[in-house]
TIROVO-250364 format. One line per 4 residues: number of its first residue (from 1); their letters; for each residue y, z, x of C-alpha. Coordinates in Angstrom, 2 decimals, m for minus. Layout:
NUM = a = Y/Z/X ~ ...
***
This chain:
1 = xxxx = 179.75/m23.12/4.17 ~ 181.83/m26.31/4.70 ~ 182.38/m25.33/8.42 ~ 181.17/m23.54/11.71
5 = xxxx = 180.49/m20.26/11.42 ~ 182.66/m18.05/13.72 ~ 180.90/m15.57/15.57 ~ 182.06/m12.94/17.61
9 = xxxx = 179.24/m11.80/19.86 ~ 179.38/m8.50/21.57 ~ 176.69/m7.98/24.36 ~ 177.03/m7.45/28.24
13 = xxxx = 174.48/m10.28/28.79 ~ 175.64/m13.32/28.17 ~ 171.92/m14.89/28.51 ~ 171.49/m12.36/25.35
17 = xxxx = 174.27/m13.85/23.45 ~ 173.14/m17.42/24.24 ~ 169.68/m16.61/22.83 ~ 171.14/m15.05/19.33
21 = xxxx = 173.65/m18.22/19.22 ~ 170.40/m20.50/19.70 ~ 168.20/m18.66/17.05 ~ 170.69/m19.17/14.44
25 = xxxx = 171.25/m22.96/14.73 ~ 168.15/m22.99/15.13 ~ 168.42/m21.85/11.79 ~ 170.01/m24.27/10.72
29 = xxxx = 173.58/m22.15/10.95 ~ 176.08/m24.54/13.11 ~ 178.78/m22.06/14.81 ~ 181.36/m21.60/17.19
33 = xxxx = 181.23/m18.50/19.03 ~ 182.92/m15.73/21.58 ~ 181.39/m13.14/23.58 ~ 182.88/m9.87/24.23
37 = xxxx = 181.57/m7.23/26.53 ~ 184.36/m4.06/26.69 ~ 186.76/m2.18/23.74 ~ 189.86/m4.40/24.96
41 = xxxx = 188.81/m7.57/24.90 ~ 187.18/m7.29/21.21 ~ 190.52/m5.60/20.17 ~ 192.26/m8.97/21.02
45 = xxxx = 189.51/m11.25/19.76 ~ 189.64/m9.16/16.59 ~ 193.58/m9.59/16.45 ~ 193.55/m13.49/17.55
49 = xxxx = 191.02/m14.52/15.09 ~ 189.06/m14.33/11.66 ~ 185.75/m13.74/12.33 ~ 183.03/m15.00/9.75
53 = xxxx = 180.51/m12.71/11.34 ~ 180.39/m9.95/14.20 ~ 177.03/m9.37/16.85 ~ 176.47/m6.13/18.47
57 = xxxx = 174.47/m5.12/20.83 ~ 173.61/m1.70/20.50 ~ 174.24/m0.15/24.69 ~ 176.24/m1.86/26.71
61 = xxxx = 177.87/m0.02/29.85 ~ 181.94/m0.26/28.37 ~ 180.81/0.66/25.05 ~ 178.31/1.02/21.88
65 = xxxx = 177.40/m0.24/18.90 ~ 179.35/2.62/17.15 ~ 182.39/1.64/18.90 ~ 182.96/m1.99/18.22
69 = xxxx = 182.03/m0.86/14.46 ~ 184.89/1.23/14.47 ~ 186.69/m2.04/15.68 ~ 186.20/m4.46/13.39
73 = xxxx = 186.38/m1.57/10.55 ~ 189.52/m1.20/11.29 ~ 190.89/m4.84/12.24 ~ 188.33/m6.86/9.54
77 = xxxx = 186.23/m4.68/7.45 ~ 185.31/m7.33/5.46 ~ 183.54/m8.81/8.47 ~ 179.68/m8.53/8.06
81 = xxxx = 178.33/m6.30/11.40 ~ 174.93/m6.65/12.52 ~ 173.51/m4.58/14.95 ~ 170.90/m6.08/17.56
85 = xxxx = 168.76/m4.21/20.13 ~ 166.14/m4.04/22.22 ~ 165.59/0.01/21.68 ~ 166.90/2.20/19.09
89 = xxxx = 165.23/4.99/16.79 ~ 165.35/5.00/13.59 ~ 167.81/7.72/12.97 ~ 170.45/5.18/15.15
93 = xxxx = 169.78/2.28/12.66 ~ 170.28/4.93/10.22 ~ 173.86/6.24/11.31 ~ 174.57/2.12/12.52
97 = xxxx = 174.12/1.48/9.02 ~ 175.80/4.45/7.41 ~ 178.63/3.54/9.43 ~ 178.88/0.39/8.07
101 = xxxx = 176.42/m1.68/9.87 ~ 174.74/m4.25/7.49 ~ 171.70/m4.50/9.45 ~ 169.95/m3.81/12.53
105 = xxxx = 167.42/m6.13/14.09 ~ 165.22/m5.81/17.10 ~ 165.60/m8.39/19.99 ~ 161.58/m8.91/20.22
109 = xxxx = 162.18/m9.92/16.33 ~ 164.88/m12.36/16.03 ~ 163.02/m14.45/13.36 ~ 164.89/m11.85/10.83
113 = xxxx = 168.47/m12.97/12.22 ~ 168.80/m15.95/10.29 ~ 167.84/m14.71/6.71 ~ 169.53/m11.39/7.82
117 = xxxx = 173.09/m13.60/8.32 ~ 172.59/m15.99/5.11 ~ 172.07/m12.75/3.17 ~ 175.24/m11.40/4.47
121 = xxxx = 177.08/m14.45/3.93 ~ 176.32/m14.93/0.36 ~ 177.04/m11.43/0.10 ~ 180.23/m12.38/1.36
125 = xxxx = 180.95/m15.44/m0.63 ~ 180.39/m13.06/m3.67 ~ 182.78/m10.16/m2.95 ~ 185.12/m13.06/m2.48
129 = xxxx = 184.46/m14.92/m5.36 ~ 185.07/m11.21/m7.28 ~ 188.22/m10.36/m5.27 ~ 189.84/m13.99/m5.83
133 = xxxx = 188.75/m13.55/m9.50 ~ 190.26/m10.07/m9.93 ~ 193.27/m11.59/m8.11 ~ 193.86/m14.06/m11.06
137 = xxxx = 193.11/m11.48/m13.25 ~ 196.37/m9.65/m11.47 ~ 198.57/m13.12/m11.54 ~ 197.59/m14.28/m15.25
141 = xxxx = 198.31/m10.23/m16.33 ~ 201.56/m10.86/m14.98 ~ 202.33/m14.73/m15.36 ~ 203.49/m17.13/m17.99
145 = xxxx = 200.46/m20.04/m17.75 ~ 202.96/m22.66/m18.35 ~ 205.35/m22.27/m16.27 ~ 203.94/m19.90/m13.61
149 = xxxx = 207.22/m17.32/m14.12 ~ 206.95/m14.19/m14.74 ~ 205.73/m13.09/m18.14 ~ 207.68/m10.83/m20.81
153 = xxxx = 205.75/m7.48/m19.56 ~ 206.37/m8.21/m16.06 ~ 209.82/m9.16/m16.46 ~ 210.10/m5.31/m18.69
157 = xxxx = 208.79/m3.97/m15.46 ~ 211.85/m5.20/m13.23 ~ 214.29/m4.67/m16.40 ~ 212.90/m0.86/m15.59
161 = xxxx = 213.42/m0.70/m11.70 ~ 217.05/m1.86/m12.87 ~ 217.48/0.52/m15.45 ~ 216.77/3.37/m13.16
165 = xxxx = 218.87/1.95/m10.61 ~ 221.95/2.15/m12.42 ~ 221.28/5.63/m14.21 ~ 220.76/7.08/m10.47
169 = xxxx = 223.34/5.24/m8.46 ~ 225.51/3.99/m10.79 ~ 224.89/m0.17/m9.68 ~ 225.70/m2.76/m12.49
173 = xxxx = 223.31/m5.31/m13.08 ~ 223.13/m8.07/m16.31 ~ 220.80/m9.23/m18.27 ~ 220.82/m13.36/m19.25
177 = xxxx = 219.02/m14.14/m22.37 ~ 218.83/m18.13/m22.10 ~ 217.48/m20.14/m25.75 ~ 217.30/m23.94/m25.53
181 = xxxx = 218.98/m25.74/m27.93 ~ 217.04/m29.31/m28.48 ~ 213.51/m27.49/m27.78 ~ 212.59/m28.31/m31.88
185 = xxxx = 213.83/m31.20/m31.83 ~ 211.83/m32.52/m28.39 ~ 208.68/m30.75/m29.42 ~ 208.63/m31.89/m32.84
189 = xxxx = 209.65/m35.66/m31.97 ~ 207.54/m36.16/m29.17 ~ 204.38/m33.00/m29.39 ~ 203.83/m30.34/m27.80
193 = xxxx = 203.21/m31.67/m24.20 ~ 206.26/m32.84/m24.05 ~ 207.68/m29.47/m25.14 ~ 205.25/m27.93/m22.36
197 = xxxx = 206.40/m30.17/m19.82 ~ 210.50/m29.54/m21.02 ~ 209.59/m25.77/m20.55 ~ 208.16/m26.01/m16.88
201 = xxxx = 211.21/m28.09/m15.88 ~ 213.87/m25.61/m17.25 ~ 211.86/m22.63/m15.76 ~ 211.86/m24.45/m12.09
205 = xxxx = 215.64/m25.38/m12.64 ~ 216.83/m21.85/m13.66 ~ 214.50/m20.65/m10.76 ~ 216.59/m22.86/m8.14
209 = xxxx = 219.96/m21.72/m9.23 ~ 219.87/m18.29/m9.49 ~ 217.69/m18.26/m5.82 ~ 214.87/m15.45/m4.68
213 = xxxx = 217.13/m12.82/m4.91 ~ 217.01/m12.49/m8.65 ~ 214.12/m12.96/m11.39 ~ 213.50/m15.34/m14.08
217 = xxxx = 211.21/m14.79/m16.77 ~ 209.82/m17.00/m19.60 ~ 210.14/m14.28/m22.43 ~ 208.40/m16.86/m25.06
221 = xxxx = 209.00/m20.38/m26.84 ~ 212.23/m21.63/m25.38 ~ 213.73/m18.47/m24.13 ~ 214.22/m17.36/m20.60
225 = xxxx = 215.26/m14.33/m19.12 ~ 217.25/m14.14/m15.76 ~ 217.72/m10.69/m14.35 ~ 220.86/m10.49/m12.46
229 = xxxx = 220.90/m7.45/m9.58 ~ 223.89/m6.13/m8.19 ~ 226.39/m7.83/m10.57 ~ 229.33/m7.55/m12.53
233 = xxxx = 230.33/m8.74/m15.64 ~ 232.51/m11.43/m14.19 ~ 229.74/m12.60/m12.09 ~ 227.54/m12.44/m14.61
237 = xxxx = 229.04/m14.99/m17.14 ~ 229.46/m17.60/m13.83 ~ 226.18/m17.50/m13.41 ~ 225.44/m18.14/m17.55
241 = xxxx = 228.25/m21.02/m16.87 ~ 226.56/m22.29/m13.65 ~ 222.58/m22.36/m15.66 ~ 224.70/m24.45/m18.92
245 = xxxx = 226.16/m26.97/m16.32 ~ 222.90/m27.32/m14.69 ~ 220.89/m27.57/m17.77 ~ 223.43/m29.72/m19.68
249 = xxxx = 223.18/m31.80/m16.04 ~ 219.53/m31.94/m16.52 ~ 217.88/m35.49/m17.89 ~ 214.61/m35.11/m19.42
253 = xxxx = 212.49/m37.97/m20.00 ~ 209.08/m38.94/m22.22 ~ 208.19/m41.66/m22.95 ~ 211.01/m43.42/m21.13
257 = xxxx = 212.94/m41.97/m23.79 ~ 215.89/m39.22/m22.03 ~ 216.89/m36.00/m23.78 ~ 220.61/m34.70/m23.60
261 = xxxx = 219.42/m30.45/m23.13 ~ 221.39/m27.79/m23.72 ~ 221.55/m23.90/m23.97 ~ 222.98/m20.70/m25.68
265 = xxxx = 223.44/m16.96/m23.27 ~ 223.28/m13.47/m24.28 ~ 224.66/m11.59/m22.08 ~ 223.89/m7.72/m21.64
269 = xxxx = 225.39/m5.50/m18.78 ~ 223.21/m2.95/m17.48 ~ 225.05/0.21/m16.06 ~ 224.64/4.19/m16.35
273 = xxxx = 225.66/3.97/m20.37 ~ 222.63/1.75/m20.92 ~ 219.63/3.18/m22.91 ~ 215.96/1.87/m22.72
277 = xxxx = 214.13/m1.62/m21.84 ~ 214.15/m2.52/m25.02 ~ 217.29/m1.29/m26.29 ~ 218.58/m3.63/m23.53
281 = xxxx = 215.90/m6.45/m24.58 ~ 217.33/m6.28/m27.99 ~ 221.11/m6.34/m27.42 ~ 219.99/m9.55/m25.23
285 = xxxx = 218.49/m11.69/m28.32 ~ 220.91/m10.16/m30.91 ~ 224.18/m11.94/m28.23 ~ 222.04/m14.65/m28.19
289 = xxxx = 221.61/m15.56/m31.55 ~ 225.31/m14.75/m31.69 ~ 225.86/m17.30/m29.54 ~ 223.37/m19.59/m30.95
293 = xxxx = 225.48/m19.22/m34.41 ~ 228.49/m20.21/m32.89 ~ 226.95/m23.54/m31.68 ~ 225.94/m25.54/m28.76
297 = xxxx = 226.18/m24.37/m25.24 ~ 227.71/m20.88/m26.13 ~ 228.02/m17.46/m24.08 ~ 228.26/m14.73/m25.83
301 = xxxx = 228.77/m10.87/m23.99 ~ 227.04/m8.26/m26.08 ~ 229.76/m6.27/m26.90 ~ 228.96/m2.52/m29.01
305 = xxxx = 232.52/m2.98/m31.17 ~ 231.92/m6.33/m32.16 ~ 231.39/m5.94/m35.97 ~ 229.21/m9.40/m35.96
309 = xxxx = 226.60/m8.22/m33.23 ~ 226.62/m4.64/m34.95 ~ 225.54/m6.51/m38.53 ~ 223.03/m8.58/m36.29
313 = xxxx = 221.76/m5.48/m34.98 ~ 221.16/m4.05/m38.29 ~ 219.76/m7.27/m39.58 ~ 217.25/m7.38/m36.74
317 = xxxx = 216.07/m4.03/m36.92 ~ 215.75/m4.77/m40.63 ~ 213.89/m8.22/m40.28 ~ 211.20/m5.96/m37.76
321 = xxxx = 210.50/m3.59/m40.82 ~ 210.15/m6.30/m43.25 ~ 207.65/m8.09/m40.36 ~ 206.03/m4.71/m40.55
325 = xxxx = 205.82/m4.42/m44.45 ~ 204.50/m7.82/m44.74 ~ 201.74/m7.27/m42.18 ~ 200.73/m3.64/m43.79
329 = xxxx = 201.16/m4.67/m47.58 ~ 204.27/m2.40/m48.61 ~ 205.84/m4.26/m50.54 ~ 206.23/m3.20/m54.42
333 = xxxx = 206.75/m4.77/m57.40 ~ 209.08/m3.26/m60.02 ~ 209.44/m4.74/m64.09 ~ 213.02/m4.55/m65.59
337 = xxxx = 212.50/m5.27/m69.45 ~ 214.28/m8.23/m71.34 ~ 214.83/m7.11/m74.75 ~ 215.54/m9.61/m77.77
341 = xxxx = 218.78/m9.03/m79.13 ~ 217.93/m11.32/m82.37 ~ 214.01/m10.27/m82.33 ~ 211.91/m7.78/m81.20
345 = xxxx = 210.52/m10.05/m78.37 ~ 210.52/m8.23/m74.96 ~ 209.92/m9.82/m71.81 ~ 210.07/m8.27/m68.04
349 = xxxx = 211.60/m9.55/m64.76 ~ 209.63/m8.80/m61.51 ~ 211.84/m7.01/m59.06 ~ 210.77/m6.36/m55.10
353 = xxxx = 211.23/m3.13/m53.29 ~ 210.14/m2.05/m50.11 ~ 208.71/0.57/m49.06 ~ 209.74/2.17/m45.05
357 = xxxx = 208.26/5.48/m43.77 ~ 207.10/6.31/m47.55 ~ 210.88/5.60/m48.91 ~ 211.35/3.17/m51.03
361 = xxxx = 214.18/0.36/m50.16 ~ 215.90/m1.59/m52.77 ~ 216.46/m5.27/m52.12 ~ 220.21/m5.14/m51.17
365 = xxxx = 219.14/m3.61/m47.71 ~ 216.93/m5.78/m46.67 ~ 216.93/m8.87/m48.33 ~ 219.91/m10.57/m46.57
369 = xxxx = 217.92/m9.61/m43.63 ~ 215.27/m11.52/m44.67 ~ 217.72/m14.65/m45.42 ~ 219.26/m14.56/m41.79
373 = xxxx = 215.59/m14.32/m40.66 ~ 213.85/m17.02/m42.52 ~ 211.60/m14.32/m44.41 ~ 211.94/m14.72/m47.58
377 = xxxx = 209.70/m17.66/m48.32 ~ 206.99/m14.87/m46.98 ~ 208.44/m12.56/m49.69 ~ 208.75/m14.76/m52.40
381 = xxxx = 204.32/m15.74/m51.38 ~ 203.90/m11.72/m51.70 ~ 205.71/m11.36/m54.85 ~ 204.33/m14.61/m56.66
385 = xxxx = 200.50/m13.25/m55.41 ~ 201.16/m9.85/m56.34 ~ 202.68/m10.53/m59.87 ~ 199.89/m12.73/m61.15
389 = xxxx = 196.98/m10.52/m59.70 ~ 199.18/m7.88/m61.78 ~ 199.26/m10.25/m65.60 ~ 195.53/m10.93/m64.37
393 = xxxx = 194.71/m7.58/m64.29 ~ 196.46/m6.98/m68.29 ~ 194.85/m9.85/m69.06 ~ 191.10/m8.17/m68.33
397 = xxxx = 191.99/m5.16/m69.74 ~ 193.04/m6.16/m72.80 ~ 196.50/m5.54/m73.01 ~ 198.20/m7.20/m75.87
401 = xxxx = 201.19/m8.56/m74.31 ~ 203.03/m12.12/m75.25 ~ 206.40/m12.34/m73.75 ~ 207.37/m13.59/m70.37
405 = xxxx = 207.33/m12.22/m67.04 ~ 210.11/m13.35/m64.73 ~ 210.14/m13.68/m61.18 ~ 212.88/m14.51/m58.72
409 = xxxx = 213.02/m17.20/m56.11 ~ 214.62/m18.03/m52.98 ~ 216.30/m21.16/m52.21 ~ 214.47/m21.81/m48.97
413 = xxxx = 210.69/m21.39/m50.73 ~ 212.45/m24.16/m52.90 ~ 212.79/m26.68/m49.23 ~ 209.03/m25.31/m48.06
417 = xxxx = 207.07/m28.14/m48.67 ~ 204.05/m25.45/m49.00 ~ 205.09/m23.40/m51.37 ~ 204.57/m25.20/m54.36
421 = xxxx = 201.12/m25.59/m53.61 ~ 200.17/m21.76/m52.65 ~ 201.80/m21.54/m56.70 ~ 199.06/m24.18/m57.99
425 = xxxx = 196.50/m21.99/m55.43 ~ 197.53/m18.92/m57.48 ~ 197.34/m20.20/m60.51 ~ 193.94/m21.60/m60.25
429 = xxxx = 193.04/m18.40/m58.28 ~ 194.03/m16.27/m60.86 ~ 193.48/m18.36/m64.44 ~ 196.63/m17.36/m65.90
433 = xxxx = 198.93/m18.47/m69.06 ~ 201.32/m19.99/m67.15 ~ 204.01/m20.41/m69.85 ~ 203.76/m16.44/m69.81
437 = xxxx = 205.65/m17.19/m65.76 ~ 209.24/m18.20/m65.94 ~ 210.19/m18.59/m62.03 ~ 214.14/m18.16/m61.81
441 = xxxx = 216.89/m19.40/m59.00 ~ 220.53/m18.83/m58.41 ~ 223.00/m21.69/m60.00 ~ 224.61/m21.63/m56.57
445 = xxxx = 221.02/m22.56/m54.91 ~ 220.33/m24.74/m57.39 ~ 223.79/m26.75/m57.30 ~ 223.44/m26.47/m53.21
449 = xxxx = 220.19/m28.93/m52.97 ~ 220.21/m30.37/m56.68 ~ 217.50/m33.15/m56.11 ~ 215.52/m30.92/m54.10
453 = xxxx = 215.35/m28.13/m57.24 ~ 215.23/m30.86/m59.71 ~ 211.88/m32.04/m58.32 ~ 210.45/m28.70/m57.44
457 = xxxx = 211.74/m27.41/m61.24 ~ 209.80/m30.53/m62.69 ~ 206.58/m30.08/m60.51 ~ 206.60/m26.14/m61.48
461 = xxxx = 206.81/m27.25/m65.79 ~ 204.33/m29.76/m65.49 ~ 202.12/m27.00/m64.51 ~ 203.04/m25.17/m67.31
465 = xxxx = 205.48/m22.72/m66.36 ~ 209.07/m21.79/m67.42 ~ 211.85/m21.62/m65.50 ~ 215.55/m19.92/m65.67
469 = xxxx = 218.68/m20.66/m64.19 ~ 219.95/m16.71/m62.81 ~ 223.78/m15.59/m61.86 ~ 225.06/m18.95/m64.07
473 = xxxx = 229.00/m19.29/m65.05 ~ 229.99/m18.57/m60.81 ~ 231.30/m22.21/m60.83 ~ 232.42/m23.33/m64.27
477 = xxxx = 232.33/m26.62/m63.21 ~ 228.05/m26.39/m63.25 ~ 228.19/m27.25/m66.74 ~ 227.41/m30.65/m65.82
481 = xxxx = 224.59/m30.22/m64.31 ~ 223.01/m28.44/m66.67 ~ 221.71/m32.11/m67.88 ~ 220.31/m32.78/m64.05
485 = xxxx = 218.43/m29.68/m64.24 ~ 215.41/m29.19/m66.70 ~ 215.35/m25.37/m67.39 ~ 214.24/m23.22/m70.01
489 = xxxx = 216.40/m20.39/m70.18 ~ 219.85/m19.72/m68.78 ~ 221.04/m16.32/m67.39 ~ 224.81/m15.47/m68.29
493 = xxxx = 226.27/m13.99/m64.37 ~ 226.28/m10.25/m64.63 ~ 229.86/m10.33/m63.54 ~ 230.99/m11.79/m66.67
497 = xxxx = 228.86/m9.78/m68.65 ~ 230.04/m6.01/m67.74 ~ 233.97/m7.16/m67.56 ~ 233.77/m8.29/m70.84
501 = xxxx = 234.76/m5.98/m73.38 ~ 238.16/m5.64/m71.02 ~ 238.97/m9.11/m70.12 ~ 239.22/m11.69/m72.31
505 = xxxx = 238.97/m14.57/m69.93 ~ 235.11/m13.33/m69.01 ~ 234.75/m13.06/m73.04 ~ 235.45/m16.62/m73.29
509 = xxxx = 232.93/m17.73/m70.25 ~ 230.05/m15.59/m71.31 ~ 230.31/m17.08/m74.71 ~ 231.10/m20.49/m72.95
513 = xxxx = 228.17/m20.54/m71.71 ~ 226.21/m19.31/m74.34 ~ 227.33/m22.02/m76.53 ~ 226.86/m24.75/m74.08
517 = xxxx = 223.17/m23.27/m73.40 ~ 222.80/m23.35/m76.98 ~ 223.82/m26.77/m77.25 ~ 221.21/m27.87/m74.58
521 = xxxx = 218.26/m26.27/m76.52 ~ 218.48/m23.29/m73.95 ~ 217.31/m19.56/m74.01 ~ 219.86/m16.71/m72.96
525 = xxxx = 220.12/m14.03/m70.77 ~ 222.79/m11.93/m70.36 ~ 222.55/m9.45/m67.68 ~ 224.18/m6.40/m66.59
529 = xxxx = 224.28/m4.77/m69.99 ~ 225.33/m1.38/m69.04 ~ 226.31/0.15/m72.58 ~ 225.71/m0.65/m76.37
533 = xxxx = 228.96/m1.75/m77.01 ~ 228.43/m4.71/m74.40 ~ 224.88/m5.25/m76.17 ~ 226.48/m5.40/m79.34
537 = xxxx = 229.42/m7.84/m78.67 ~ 226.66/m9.68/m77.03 ~ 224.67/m9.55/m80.77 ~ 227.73/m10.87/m82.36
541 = xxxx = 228.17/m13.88/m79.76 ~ 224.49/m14.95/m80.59 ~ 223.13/m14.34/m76.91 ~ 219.44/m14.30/m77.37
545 = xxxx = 218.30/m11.28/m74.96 ~ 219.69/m8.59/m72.24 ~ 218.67/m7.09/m69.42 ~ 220.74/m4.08/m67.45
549 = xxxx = 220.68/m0.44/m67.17 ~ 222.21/0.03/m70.33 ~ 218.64/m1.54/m71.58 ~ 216.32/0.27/m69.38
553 = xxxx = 216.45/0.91/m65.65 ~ 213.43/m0.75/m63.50 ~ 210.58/0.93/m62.82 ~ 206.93/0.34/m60.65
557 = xxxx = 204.68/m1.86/m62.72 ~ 201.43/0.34/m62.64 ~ 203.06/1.78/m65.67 ~ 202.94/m1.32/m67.77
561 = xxxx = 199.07/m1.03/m67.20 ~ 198.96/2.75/m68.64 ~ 201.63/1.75/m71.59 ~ 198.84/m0.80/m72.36
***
């Protein structure tokens, strides 16, 4: 101990208390000490002062040992108690200690006082070394490290306390749901202290506006959650105003280098109508991103009628079960066959399903999800893996198969600068024919970043593998490009194709662009052949294959295995 210890020394004789004061510095124990000899005046001792370690003697003519135990038990009962005495029985020291006594020592053998008091002491330091430990334990449970708010859970706990506040006395309260706008852009520029340090400042400078009455939260990365108690809606989007002017007001600095910051709001009410925590949690980050769409700075109210939030909603809930999928595997591959319509060749085209609580979900539902979201690079990794462990898994067994599998790509795996390379990964993994892989895009994704697919396209064919230009005729005036982009195969739009045998004008483009395929040394698709007559015209044009229901309907993979 850095300090004097503090005894309080309870004994009618104060030549007594002198002699237990000299024995422990004799000890080597330097302490300050008071000396008590009725009930009262340890009471006020007890309530003046934090006592480090408490002295009894055992009779004294105001009181006993028992009572000032009872004492300090109930003022400080942390406060070690050691009995001293000149006479007591055992079956005293007994009920002195099962009282809570530490110790009892005899006054003809004070040599035991000072290891008796170092023991206690250490004993001491311990149970407060545990109890400050447990006490971070409680703080960290609850606490963001960074930025020493409240964490998400916590922050759940007071959305809660609101939540019932409103269903049982009808208050309004509001939820702010506050994402930084330059976060990216700091952290990525300058690293992730500076991104730490960004964070910290934000959380202190939303803490200062909205005062103690209120909570903020740190809900993760750059967002922050203010809860807002007793308020209305009007006072609710002042306050969103007041944390944008304050924010926007806000210079941060690293490196000597300043940062203009900025933020978007979500804004939920809370009243009687509202459901769950995380019902409310979610209509929070959906009118954020709302707002986030809509630009810099912006405030969006969640609003139940507004058609946008509702397709957010759906998105969201979507882009959780496609999380979920990807985590736990359930994603499926379906083959659609390509049939010749000048040969017998027959090819396939991977198609993706999903599969949620055992049904299985075609791609329409949740793929633009998955867009919104940034998922399908993730999906497009899952199908690429899955379809060559399934042409390396014909291969082994023998199955005599030569045409091409086809498999669809998304224009953002096409801007991940990784996703060429877990390709070469999967081709090496798997030892595969890659010129039995055609990879396929959109004409509209290709047109959108042409030097970007023009590179990727050229890196994919010097590996070997084929590649197919999907949904092409959309824009006419793509023909030109077709000489910017090396592909293999062109696929006539589906739109076209099923109009055609009623409208001449989509006649004239699906042969339009059969001839100019043709004339670039081109494969062709056409897809969407629903009938015979449409695969017949398509004969007499000189389209190489189709592909639609009118050909076969898609169907899970395994079966290409048992066909084989």
């Amino acid at each position: 101990m850095d300090r004097d210890l503090n005894v309080l020394i309870a004994d009618d004789s104060e030549d007594d208390a002198l002699l237990l004061i000299r024995e422990l510095r004799k000890g080597g124990l330097l302490c300050q000490f008071e000396r008590v000899d009725d009930p009262e005046a340890m009471r006020r001792a007890l309530n003046l002062s934090k006592w480090d370690l408490v002295v009894t003697d055992h009779n004294m003519p105001s009181f006993s040992s028992a009572d000032a135990l009872q004492l300090v038990k109930l003022a400080q009962p942390e406060t070690p108690v050691i009995v001293v005495s000149g006479t007591i029985s055992d079956d005293v020291a007994v009920h002195s200690m099962k009282s809570g006594a530490q110790d009892y020592i005899m006054k003809d053998n004070l040599s035991r006082l000072v290891p008796v008091v170092e023991r206690e002491l250490r004993e001491v330091a311990q149970r407060d070394a545990h109890l400050q430990a447990q006490q971070k334990i409680a703080y960290l449970s609850h606490h963001d490290t960074l930025t020493n708010l409240i964490n998400r859970e916590q922050f759940k706990n007071y959305l809660q306390t609101a939540l019932d506040s409103a269903h049982q006395t009808q208050a309004q309260h509001a939820l702010l749901y506050v994402d930084l706008d330059q976060f990216k852009i700091i952290n990525d520029a300058c690293g992730h202290q500076a991104g730490d340090e960004l964070l910290k400042q934000i959380g202190e400078l939303i803490k200062g506006v909205i005062g103690e009455r209120d909570c903020v939260s740190r809900m993760g990365g750059d967002e922050f959650g203010v809860l807002l108690t007793d308020c209305n809606p009007q006072e609710a989007c002042a306050m969103a105003a007041k944390l944008h002017k304050s924010i926007e007001q806000h210079r941060f600095v690293w490196s000597e280098q300043p940062f203009m910051v900025s933020a978007c709001t979500g804004i939920v009410l809370i009243d009687n109508s509202s459901m769950d925590v995380e019902e409310v949690l979610s209509s929070a980050d959906m009118a954020s991103y709302a707002a986030k769409d809509k630009g810099q700075s912006f405030i969006q109210v969640y609003d139940l009628n507004n058609q946008d939030l509702t397709l957010r909603k759906e998105q969201m809930r979507w882009a959780s079960k496609i999380r979920r999928a990807l985590d736990e595997n359930a994603f499926v591959l379906y083959k659609q066959p390509i049939v010749g319509l000048k040969s017998d060749a027959v090819h396939y085209e991977f198609l993706v399903r999903m599969l949620d609580e055992g049904e299985l979900v075609a791609p329409g539902l949740f793929i633009p999800a998955a867009e919104r979201f940034n998922l399908m690079t993730s999906i497009d990794r899952w199908v690429v893996d899955s379809a060559f462990s399934f042409v390396r898994r014909c291969i082994d067994k023998k199955a005599n198969f030569k045409g091409v599998y086809f498999i669809n790509l998304s224009g953002s795996s096409l801007n991940d600068e990784t996703f060429f390379e877990s390709v070469r990964e999967c081709k090496r993994r798997y030892d595969i024919p890659a010129n039995q892989i055609c990879f396929e895009i959109t004409e509209t994704t290709a047109i959108s970043n042409i030097e970007a697919t023009s590179a990727f396209i050229s890196d994919i064919r010097e590996l070997g593998f084929l590649f197919a230009l999907d949904d092409f005729g959309v824009g006419m005036s793509s023909f030109a490009y077709l000489k910017a982009i090396p592909v293999d195969v062109l696929k006539i739009d589906g739109g076209f194709v099923r109009s055609m045998l009623s409208d001449p004008m989509d006649l004239a483009i699906v042969d339009a662009c059969n001839t100019i395929a043709h004339s670039a040394g081109l494969k062709t698709v056409a897809e969407f052949v629903e009938n015979s007559e449409i695969e017949d015209k398509l004969r007499i044009l000189g389209v190489d294959f189709a592909q639609g229901y009118g050909i076969s309907k898609p169907g899970p993979i395994e079966d290409e295995l048992l066909e084989n």
